[in-house]
C-alpha positions as CSV (number, residue, x, y, z in Angstrom):
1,X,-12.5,-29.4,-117.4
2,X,-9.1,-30.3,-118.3
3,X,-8.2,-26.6,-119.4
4,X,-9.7,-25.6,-116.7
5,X,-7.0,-27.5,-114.6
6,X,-3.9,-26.5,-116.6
7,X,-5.1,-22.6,-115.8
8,X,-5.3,-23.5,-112.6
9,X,-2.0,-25.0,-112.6
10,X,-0.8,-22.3,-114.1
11,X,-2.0,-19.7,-111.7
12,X,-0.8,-21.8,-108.5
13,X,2.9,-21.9,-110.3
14,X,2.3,-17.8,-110.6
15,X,1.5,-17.7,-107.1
16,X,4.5,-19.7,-106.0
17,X,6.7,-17.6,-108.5
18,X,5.8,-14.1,-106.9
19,X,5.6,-15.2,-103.3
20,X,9.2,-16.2,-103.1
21,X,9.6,-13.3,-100.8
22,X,6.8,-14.5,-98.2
23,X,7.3,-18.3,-98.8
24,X,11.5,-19.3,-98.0
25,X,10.9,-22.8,-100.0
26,X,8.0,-23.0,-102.3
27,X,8.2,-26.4,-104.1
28,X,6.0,-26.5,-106.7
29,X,6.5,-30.0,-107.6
30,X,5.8,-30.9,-103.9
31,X,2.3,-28.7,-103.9
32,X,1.4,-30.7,-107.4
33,X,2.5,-34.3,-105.9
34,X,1.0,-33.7,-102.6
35,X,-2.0,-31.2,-103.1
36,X,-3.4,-32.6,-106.8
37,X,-6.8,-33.0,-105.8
38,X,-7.0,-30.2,-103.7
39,X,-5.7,-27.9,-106.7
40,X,-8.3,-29.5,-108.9
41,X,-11.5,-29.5,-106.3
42,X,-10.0,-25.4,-106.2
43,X,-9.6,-25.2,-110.2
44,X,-13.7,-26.1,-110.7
45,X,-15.1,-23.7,-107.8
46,X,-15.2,-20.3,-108.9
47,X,-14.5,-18.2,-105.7
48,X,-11.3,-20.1,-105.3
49,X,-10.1,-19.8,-108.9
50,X,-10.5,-16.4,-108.6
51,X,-8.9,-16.4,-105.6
52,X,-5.6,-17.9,-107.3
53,X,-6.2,-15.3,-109.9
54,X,-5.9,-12.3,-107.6
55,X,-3.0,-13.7,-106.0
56,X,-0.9,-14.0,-108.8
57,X,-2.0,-10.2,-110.1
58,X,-0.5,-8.9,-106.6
59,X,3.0,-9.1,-108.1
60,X,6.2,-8.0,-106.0
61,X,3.5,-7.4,-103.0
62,X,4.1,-10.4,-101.0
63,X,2.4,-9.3,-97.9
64,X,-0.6,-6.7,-98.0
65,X,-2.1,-7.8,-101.6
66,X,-2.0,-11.9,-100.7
67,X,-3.3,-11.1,-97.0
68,X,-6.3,-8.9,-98.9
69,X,-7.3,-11.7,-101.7
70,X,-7.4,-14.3,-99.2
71,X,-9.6,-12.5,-96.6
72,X,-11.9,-10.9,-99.4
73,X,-12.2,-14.5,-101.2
74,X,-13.0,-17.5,-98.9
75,X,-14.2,-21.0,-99.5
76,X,-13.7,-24.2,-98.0
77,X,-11.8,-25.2,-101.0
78,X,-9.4,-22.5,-100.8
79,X,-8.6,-23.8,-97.0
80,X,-8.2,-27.5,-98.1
81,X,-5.3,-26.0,-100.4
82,X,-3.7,-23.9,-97.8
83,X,-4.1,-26.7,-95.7
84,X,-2.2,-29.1,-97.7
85,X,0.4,-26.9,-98.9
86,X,1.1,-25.9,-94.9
87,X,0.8,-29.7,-94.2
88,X,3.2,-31.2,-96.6
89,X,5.7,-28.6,-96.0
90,X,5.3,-27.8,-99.6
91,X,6.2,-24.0,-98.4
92,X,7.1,-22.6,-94.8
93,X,6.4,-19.4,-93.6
94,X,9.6,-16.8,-93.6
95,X,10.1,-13.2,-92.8
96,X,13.2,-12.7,-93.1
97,X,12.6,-9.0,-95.2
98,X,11.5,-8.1,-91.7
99,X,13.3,-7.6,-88.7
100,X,12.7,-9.3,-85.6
101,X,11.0,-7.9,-82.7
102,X,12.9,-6.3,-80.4
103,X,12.5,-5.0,-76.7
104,X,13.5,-4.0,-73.3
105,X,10.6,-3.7,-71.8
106,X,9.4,-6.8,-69.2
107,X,5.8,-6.6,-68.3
108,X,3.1,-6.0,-70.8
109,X,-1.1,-5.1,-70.5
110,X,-3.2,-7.9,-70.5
111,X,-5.5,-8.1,-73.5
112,X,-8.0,-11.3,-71.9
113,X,-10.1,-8.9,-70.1
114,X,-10.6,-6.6,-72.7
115,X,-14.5,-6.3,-73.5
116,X,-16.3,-4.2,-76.3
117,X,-16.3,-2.8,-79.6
118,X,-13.0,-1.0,-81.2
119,X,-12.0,0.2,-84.4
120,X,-8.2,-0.1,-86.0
121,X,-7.4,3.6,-86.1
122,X,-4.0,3.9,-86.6
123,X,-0.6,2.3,-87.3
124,X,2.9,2.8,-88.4
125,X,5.5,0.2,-89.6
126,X,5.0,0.1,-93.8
127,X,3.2,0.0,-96.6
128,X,2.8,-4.0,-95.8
129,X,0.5,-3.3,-92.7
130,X,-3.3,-3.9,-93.4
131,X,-4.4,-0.1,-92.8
132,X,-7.9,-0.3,-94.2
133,X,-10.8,1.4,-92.8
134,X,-13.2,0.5,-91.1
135,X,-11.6,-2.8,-89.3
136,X,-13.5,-3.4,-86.3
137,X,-13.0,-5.7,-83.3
138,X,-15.5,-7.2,-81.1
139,X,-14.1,-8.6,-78.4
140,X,-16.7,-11.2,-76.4
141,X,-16.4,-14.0,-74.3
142,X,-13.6,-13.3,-71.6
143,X,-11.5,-15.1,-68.9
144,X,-7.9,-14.6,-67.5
145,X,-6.5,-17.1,-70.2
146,X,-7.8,-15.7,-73.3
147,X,-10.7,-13.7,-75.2
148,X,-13.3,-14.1,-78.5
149,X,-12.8,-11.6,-81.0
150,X,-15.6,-11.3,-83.6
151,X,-13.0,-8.8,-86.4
152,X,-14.8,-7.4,-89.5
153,X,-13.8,-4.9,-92.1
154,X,-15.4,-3.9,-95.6
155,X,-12.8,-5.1,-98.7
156,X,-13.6,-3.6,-102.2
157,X,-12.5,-5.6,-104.9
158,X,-13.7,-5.5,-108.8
159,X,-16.1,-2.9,-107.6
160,X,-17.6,-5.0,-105.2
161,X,-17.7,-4.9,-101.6
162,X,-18.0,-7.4,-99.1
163,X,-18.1,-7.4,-95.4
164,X,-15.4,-9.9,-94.6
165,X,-15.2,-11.7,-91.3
166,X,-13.2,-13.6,-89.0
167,X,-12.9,-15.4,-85.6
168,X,-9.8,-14.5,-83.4
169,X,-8.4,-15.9,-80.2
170,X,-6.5,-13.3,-77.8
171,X,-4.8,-15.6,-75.2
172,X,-1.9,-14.7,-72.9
173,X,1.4,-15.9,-73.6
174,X,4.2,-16.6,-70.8
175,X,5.8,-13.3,-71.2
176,X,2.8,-11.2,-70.8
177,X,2.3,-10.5,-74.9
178,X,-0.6,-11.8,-76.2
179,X,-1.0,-14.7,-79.3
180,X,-3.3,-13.7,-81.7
181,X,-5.0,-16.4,-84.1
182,X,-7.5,-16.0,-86.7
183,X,-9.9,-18.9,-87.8
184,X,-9.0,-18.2,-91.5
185,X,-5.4,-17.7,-91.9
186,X,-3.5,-21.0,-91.9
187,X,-0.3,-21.3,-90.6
188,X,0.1,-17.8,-89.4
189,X,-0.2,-16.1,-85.9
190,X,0.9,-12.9,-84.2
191,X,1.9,-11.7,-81.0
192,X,1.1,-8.4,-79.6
193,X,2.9,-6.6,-76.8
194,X,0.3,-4.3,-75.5
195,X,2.5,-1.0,-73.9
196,X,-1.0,0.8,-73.1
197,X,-4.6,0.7,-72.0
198,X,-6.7,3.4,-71.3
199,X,-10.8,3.8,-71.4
200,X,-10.9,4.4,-75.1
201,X,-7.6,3.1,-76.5
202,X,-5.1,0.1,-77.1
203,X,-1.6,0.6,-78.4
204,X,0.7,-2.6,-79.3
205,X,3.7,-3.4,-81.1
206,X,2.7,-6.3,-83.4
207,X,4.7,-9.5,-84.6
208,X,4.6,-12.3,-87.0
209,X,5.8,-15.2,-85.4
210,X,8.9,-17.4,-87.7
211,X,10.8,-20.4,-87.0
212,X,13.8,-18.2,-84.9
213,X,12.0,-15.4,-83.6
214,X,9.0,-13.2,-84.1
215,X,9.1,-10.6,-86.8
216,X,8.2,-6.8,-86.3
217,X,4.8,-5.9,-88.0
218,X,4.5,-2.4,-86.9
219,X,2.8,-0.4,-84.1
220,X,-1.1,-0.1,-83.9
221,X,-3.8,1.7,-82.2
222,X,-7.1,0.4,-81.7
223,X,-9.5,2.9,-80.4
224,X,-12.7,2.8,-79.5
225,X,-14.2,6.2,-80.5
226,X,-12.1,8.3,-83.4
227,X,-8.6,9.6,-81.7
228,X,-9.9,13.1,-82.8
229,X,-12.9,12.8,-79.9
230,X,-10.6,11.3,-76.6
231,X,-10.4,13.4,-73.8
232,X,-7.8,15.5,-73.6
233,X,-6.2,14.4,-70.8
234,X,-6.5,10.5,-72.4
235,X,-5.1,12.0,-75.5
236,X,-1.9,13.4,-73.7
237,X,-1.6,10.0,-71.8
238,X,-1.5,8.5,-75.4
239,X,1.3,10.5,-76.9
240,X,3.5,10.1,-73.7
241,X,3.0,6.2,-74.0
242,X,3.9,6.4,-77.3
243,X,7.2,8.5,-77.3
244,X,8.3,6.9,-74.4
245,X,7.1,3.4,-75.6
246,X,7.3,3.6,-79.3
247,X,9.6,6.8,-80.1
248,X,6.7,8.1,-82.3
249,X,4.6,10.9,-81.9
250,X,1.2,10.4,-82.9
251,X,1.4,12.6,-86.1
252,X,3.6,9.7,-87.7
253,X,0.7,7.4,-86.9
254,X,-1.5,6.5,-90.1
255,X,-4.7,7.2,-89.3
256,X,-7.9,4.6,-90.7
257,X,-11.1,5.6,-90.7
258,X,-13.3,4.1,-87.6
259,X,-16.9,6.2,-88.0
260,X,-19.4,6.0,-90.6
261,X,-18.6,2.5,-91.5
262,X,-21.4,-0.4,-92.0
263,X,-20.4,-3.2,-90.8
């Protein structure tokens, strides 16, 4: 048991060590002090040791790699330590690598009385955005305030693959973006600024939300059917919004896959 600890120690030092990029003021001593029984209830259970052990192997990745090990490995131990490290103020959230949003436009689409299934099918912005295949949204429950999402998306790690889940709240901000929150990522939310709707498609400029202002993310496309299969004339309507929206044409979009998937 008591090795056991000291590796876990060890790893949760790691962590802090690499993430100095995502974190502005990780205090180690103040995570130990604060967070000791958390870190030891996390040290004994083995989905959230190697949870600690997959951060720390992500390196100078401080965005895409952590967001992937803690969506693919989820306990309620690792929330009780995210939780008390967010709590404490052992570590605050900070973007600063990114630079903030930025925008002219005034009105944005409303994403509350969205219904249906669609698939992330695009994006541009980085190597930091979460690109992967296959990540699907189920939007549910809607009023004029907000919307359930039910989001999903396969994760391949060690050779093995899970279907990983989450619960997400669309509700409408007082500048007409929408606040996203997911039930299993403590301390963090985004906001999107939906520039277009049509029958098939959603296109958004994506924040994370820090202390000053919200940082850009990148731009996505959420479809509902594979780009390659809209309309023609919905197709054209998407490139316009885009140039005249974005400044991209839809060939510097990164394309993710969104047919043939099983979850």
């Amino acid at each position: 048991m008591r090795k056991q600890v000291k590796q876990t120690l060890a790893l949760l030092f790691g962590i802090l060590s690499i993430s100095l990029n995502l974190f502005a003021s990780a205090d180690g001593r103040c995570v130990v002090t604060n967070c000791g029984f958390q870190i030891i209830g996390c040290g004994i259970e083995k989905e959230c040791r190697q949870w600690l052990r997959c951060v720390q192997n992500c390196n100078d990745d401080a965005m895409k790699c952590p967001s992937v090990c803690g969506f693919y490995y989820q306990s309620k131990k690792i929330n009780k330590v995210s939780q008390c490290v967010f709590k404490n103020h052992c570590t605050s959230l900070a973007f600063e690598e990114f630079p903030p949003f930025e925008t002219n436009k005034q009105k944005w689409e409303s994403m509350t009385n969205t219904e249906g299934t669609y698939w992330f099918a695009a994006s541009h912005g980085g190597p930091h955005i979460f690109d992967y295949g296959c990540q699907k949204f189920q939007f549910l429950t809607a009023s004029h305030k907000a919307v359930q999402v039910e989001y999903s998306v396969p994760l391949t790690l060690n050779n093995e693959t899970r279907i990983k889940q989450s619960i997400g709240i669309f509700s409408s901000n007082s500048d007409s973006s929408t606040k996203v929150e997911y039930d299993n990522f403590t301390g963090y939310h985004e906001k999107w600024y939906v520039s277009q709707k049509t029958k098939n498609t959603i296109t958004a400029d994506v924040c994370f939300a820090g202390k000053k202002y919200c940082h850009r993310y990148g731009t996505i496309i959420l479809s509902r059917i594979s780009l390659k299969e809209l309309p023609f004339a919905e197709l054209t309507s998407l490139q316009s919004s885009l140039m005249e929206n974005q400044t991209l044409s839809l060939n510097q979009m990164q394309r993710s896959k969104v047919a043939g998937c099983t979850n």
